[in-house]
N, C-alpha and C positions, 0 to 999 in steps of 0.2 A: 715931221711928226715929233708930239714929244712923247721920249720912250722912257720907261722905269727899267734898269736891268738887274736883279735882285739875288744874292749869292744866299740861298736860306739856309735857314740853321733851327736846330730844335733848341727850346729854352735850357735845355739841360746838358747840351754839348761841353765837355771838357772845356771847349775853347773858349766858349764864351766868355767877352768878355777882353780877353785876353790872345787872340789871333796875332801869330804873329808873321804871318803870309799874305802878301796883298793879292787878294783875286784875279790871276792874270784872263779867264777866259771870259770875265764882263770887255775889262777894255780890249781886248781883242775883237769883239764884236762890234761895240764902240766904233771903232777904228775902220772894221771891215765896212759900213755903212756910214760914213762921218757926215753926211751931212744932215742928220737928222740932229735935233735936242736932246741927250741924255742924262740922266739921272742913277747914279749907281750906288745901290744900296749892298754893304755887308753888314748881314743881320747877326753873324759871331760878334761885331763892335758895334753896329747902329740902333738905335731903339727905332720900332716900325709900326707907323698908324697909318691908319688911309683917310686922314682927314684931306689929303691932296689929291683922294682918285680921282674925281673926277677932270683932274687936270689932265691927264697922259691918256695919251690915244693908244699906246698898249705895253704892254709888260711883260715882260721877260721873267723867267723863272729859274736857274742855276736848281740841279736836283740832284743831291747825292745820296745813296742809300741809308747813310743816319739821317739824313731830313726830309726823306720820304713823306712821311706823315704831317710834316709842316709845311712842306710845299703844296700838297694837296689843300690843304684849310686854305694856305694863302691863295692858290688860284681862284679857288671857290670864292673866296670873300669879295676879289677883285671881279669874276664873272655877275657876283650878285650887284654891284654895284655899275654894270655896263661897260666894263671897262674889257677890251678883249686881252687873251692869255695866252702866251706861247711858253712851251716847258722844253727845256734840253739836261744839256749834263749828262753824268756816266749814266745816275737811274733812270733819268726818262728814256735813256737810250735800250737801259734794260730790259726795261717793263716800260715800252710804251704805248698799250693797249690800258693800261692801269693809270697812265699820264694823260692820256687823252680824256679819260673822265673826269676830269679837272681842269683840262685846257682847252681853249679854241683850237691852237695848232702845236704839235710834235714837231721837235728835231732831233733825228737818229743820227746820231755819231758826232761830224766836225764839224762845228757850225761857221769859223769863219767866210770859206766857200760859198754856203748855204741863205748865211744871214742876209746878203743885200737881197737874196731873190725873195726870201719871205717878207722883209718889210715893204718889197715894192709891191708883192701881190695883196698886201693886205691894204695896204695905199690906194688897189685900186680897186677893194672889194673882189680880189679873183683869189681867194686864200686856198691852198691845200688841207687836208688835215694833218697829213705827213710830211715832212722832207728828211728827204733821206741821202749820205753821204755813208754808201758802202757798197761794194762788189755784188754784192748777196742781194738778189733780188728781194724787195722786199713787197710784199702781199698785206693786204688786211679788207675783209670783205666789208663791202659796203663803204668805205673809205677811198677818200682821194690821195693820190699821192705821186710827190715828185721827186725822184730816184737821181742823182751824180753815181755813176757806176762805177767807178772808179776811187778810191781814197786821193783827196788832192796833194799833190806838190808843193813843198813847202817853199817854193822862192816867192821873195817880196812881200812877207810878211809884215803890215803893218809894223812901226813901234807903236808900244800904246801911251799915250800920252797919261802919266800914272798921276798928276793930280788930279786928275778925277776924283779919288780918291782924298774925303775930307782927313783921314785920320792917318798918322804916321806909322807905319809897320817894321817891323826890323829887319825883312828881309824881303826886298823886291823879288818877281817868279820871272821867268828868263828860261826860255828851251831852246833845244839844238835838234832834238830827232825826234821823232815817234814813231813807235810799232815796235814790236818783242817778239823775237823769235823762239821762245824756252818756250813758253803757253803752260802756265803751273796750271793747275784745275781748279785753285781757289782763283785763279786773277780774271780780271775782266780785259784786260790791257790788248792782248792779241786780238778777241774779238770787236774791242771799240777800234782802235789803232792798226791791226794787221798784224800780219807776221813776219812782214821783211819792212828794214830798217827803212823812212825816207828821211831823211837831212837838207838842214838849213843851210845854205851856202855861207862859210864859215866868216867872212867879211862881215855878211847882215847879224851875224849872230854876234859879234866882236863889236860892230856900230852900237848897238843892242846896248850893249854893257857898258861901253863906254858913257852911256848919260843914264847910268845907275849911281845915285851919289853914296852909297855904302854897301852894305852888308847885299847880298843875293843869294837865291835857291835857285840851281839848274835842274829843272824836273825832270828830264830822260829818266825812262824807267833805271840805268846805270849811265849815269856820269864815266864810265870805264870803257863802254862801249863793249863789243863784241869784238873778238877774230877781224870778220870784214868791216869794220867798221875805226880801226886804232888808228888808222892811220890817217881818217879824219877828227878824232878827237886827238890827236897828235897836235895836229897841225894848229886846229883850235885854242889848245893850249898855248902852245910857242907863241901866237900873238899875242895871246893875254897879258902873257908872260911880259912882252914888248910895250904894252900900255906906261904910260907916263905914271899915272899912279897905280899898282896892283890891288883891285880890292878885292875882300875875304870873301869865300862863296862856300855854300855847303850845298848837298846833293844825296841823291839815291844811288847806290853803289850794288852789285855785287863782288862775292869772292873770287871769283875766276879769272879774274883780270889777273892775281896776285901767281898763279900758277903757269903764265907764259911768261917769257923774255918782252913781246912785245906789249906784253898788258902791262907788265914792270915797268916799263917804260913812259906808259901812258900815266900811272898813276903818278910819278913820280913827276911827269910831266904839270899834273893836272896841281898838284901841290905847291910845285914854280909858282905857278899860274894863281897862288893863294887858297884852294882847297884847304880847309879845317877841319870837316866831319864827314861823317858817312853813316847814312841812315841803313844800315845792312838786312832787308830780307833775308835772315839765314831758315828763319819757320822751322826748322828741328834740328834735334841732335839724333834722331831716330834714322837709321838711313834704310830701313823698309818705308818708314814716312817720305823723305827726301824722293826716292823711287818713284812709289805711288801717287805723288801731289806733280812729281813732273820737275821739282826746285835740284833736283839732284846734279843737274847738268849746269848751274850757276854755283858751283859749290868749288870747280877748280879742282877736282876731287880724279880723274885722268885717272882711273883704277883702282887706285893705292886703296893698297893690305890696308892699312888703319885708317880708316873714312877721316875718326875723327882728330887724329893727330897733322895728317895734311888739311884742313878745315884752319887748325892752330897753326899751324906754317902758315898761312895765306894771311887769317887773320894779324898774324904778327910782323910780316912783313907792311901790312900798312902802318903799323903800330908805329914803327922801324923810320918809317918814310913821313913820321908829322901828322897822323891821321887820328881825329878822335874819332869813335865807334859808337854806335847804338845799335845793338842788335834786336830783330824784332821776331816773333815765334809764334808762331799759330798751331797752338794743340790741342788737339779733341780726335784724329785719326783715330780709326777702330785699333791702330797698333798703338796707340800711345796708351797710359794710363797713368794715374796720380803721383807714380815717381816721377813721369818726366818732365812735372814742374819741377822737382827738385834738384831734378838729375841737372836739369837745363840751369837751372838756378846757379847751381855748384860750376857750369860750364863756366858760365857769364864770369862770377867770382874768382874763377882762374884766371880769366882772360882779360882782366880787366876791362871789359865791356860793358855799356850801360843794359838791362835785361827790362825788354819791355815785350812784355806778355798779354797776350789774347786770346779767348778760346775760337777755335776755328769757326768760322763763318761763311755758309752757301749763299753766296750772292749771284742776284737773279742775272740770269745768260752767260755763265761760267758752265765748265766742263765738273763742276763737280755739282753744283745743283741741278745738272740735268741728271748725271749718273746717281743723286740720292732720291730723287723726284722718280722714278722709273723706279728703285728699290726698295720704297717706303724709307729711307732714311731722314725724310726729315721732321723736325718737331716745330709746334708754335715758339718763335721767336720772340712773339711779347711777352711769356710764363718762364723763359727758359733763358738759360745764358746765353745758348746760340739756338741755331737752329737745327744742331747735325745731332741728334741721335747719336748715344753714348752706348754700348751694355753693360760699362764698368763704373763711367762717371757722374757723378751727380752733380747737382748744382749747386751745394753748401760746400762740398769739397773742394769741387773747383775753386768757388771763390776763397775760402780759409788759402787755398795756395796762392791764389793772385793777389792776396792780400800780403801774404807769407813775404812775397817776392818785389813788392814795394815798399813793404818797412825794413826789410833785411838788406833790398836793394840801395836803395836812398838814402841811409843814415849819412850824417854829417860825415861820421869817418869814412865809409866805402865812398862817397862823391872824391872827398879829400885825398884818400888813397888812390882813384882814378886820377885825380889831376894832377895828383904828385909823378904817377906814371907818363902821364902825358909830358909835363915837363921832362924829367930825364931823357925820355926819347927825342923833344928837340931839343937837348942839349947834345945830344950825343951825334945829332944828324949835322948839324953846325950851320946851317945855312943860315938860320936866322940871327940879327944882334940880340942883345938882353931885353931894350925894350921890343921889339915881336916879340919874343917868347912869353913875355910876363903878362902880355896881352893876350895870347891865344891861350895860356892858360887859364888866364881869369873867362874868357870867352869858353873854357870848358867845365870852370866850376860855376860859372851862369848859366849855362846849357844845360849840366843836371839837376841845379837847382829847379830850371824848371821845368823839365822831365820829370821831376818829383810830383810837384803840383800838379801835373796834368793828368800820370797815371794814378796817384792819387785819390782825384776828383772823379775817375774814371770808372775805380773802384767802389766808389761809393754811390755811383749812379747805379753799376750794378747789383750792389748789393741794397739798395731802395729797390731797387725791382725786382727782388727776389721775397723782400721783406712788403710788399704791396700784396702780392700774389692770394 
């Protein structure tokens, strides 16, 4: 058959435009079914008509909760045209009784596993309306559906063959594990992925990289891994580490690695291995928030009298070890209020960490959109900044602070101050010669330059939908 596989995007996405992560779960799919014709469209960089539907025998749909609403058009447009629709990704997986009104067939959860059975049944006219890859029975009346009960095993993962891909990205996507055992109530991650670690056998993930010709993002939820889990992202590293050319990779980290000997370990490892940044869910400086969201236990925090001064120990030992930071912060908890954008604000500014701020959002099949959905706390999302019901905050306030905290954040000199930090600290760690250092610093004052732009643009979407209203 020939298939369209399509990563959507809303016209007004930050990213647009400007992505610069190559889609890894199209060619994944790709890969998982290879002998059909593919077609892979990323609508953050591609322009997209259907003057060629009636070419592809069906279409794939990638659905994440900002492109909700454009995923749906586009299926609809491609159903009106005869063309059949399959929807996956995190939101179909969410809300897949709201994706099936716009697709022929649903995929709940992993689709590698999944995808050769549904391109074959639909090959042969025997299509479900469902496929499901999760533990949890899944039910939906008057619906067909076929259930893997089990979350798959990650050996023998496809490589994906990344020209597919017409346009040039700066960072190839590359994973080692999936599932997370914290389970915050805003994440969806535990219930898409599980709650205990499964891992890639660390060979194929090393083969992996090795025909990566530059820059990479490792997606695990933490690149630092967990407790049970160091002594396979150890090991991962030491080979990297062995690769004939080391190239530069950046990743999702949390703090708690920085508060054991063996997490110490691993990070330091993982920097050998060319580690540059660290995208850090920290979500609050509040630690009745930290508590309540479930994030408290990725904080490295092991009791201690002053929450937030060991927070600053952990942070600054990656500091210490070659690591540049972006911390990211999700506020609007019923305990937070309008200081602790600034309070947070002022953190960031100490700490020399880049502050990228959001107002907290219930995303659908998350432990906190069930428990606001059950207490009346949620509000419409398309009038408001988020959707979680404030008693204190409003929606001009909020934004006057997210704005506050990207003009304040971003100036030429606070970027310039960060990366003069960054350099002293790998000056001082000595591993690197002059020329790496001059490179990963300039790789961190292009990093907030475009962090700038992005929350930015990000801001301004908000604040157009505030000013629509």
């Amino acid at each position: 058959m020939k298939i369209k596989l399509i990563l959507s995007a809303d016209e007004k996405d930050p990213l647009k435009g400007q992505n610069p992560f190559m889609p890894l779960s199209l060619l994944l799919l790709a890969e998982s079914a290879p002998e059909h014709e593919y077609v892979l469209v990323d609508m953050l960089m591609d322009e997209h008509d259907f003057d060629d539907a009636s070419t592809y025998d069906l279409v794939g749909i990638s659905v994440r909760m900002s492109a909700q609403d454009a995923a749906f058009a586009l299926g609809d447009a491609y159903r009106e045209r005869g063309v059949q629709v399959i929807m996956g990704g995190p939101q179909a997986s969410a809300n897949p009784l709201g994706a099936k009104a716009h697709a022929d067939v649903v995929v709940i959860g992993e689709g590698e596993t999944l995808w050769p059975k549904v391109v074959e049944d639909i090959e042969v006219g025997k299509s479900k309306d469902f496929y499901v890859s999760s533990p949890k029975k899944y039910t939906a009346e008057g619906y067909s559906v076929f259930q893997l009960d089990q979350l798959p095993a990650l050996e023998k993962i496809p490589i994906p063959i990344r020209k597919k891909f017409k346009h040039k990205y700066t960072f190839d996507m590359v994973f080692a594990a999936r599932g997370c055992p914290i389970a915050c109530d805003f994440c969806s991650v535990s219930r898409l992925f599980g709650k205990t670690y499964r891992l890639r056998p660390v060979d194929e993930v090393v083969k992996e990289i090795a025909g990566i010709p530059s820059y990479y993002y490792l997606i695990d939820d933490t690149v630092f891994g967990r407790p049970n889990t160091y002594a396979y992202y150890a090991e991962l590293y030491d080979k990297l580490a062995k690769q004939t050319k080391i190239k530069y990779w950046t990743g999702q980290a949390n703090l708690d690695a920085a508060a054991h000997d063996k997490g110490k370990e691993v990070i330091r490892k993982a920097v050998d291995a060319g580690f540059l940044y660290a995208a850090i869910g920290m979500e609050s400086i509040n630690k009745e928030v930290l508590k309540k969201s479930g994030s408290y236990a990725k904080m490295g925090l092991n009791g201690a009298e002053d929450y937030l001064e060991k927070m600053k120990d952990n942070i600054r030992f990656l500091q210490t070890e070659g690591v540049l930071i972006s911390a990211w912060f999700a506020i609007g908890y019923e305990d937070d209020d309008l200081e602790t954008y600034y309070r947070t604000f002022d953190f960031c500014k100490e700490m020399n960490i880049m502050p990228v701020f959001t107002p907290v959002h219930a995303l659908d099949d998350t432990e906190l959109y069930d428990r606001l959905e059950k207490s009346g706390g949620l509000q419409d999302r398309r009038t408001n900044l988020s959707n979680v019901k404030h008693p204190k905050l409003q929606n001009e306030s909020i934004m006057m602070a997210m704005e506050y905290t990207v003009a304040k954040g971003y100036t030429l000199g606070a970027i310039t101050s960060r990366s003069l930090h960054y350099f002293r600290n790998l000056r001082k760690l000595g591993k690197d010669g002059i020329s790496a250092i001059i490179h990963k610093t300039i790789f961190s004052f292009m990093t907030q330059l475009k962090m700038r732009k992005i929350t930015t643009k990000e801001n301004a979407i908000l604040r157009a939908k505030m000013t629509s209203q």
